[in-house]
N, C-alpha and C positions, 0 to 999 in steps of 0.2 A: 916551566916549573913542575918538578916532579911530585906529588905528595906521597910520602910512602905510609901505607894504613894497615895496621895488623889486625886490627879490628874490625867481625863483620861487621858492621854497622855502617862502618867510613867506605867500607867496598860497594854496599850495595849502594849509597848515597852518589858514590863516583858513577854509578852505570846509568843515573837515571838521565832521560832525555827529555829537553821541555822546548817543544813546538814555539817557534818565536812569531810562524804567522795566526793572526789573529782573526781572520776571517773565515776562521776552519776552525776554529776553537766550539767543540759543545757546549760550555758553560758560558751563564750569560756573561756580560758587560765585558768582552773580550778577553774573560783571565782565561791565563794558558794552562793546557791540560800538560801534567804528568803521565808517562807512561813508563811504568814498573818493569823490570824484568822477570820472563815468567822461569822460577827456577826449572833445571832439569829434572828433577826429581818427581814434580808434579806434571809433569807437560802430559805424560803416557799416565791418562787415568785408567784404573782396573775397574773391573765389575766387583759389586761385593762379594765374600767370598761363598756365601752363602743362601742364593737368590729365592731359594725356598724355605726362611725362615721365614715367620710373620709374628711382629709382636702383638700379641691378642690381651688387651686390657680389658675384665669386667666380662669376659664372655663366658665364664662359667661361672657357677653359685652355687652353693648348698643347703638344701630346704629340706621342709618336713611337709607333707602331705596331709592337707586340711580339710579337702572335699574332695570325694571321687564321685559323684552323682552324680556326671553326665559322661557323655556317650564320646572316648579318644581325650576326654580333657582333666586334669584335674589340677586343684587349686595347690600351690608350693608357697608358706609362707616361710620368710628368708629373714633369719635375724643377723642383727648387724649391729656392732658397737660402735659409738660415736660420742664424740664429747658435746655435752652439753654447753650451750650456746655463752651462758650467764656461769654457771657454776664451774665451767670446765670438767667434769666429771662425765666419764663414759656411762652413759646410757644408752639400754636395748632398742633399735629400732627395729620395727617389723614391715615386713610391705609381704603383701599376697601379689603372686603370679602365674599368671593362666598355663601352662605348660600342652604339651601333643604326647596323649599316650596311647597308641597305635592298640596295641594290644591289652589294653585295660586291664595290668596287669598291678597297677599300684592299690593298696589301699591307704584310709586312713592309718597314719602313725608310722608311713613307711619313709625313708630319708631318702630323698633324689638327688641329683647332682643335674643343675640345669644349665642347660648348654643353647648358647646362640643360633640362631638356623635363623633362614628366611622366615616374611609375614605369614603363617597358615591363616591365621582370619585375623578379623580386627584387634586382637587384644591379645595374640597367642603368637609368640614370637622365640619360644623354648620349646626343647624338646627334654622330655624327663628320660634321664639313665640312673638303675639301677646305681645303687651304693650302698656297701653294707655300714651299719651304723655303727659308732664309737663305742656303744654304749653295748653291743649286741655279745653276746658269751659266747668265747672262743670256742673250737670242736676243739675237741680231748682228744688227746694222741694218744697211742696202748704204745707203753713203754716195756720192753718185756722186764718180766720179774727176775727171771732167770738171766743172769750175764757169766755163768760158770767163773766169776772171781771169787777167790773169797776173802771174806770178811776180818775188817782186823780183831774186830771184838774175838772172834772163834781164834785167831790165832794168837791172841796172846792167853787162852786159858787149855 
């Protein structure tokens, strides 16, 4: 008997093969194992295309610098919005983090950007980069005065 199937579904159903000996069966109480066929398309897996991407979740922050009194270290606290537990309403959370600053170049009030790096000691697990602040006033550009056009006011009088 022929079945004729237009449908993938009734094709891949026709290819499967089911083991009738039962003492070669992996599953218990002797049920018989199915084996699928494995399409061509997948057989030849690729490498991804891109092996030196890395998705980096939470490894950078953005902080403000709250204590620089000690010597390579200074304190970055990180504010963060979050909703409240009960009220559902976004509130500021703050947490202080120890940062590495090599060249003790930060001080009070200056905005970091903290980035991941290995253990430097017990609590210092950032390294502070330089960021200019949002807040901070642009450099003025010299725009020249002179652009030799002239003007329509002068040309219509």
């Amino acid at each position: 008997m022929m079945v004729l199937s237009s449908h993938p579904l009734q094709t891949s159903f026709a290819n499967l093969s089911i083991s009738k000996n039962k003492n070669l069966s992996p599953f218990l109480n002797g049920s018989s194992s199915i084996t699928l066929p494995t399409p061509s398309h997948r057989a030849a897996t690729a490498p991804p295309p891109f092996p030196f991407l890395r998705v980096e979740a939470m490894k950078k922050m953005l902080g403000r610098v709250v204590c620089s009194t000690s010597d390579k270290t200074v304190a970055v606290e990180v504010v963060r919005l979050a909703p409240h537990p009960k009220y559902k309403r976004r509130v500021r959370k703050k947490k202080k983090y120890q940062a590495h600053d090599p060249l003790n170049q930060f001080k009070v009030g200056d905005f970091v950007q903290l980035e991941k790096s290995r253990p430097i000691s017990k609590t210092k697990t950032f390294v502070a980069v330089a960021v200019v602040a949002r807040n901070a006033p642009k450099p003025k550009v010299d725009v020249p005065q002179e652009l030799d056009l002239p003007l329509e006011s002068a040309e219509q009088a």
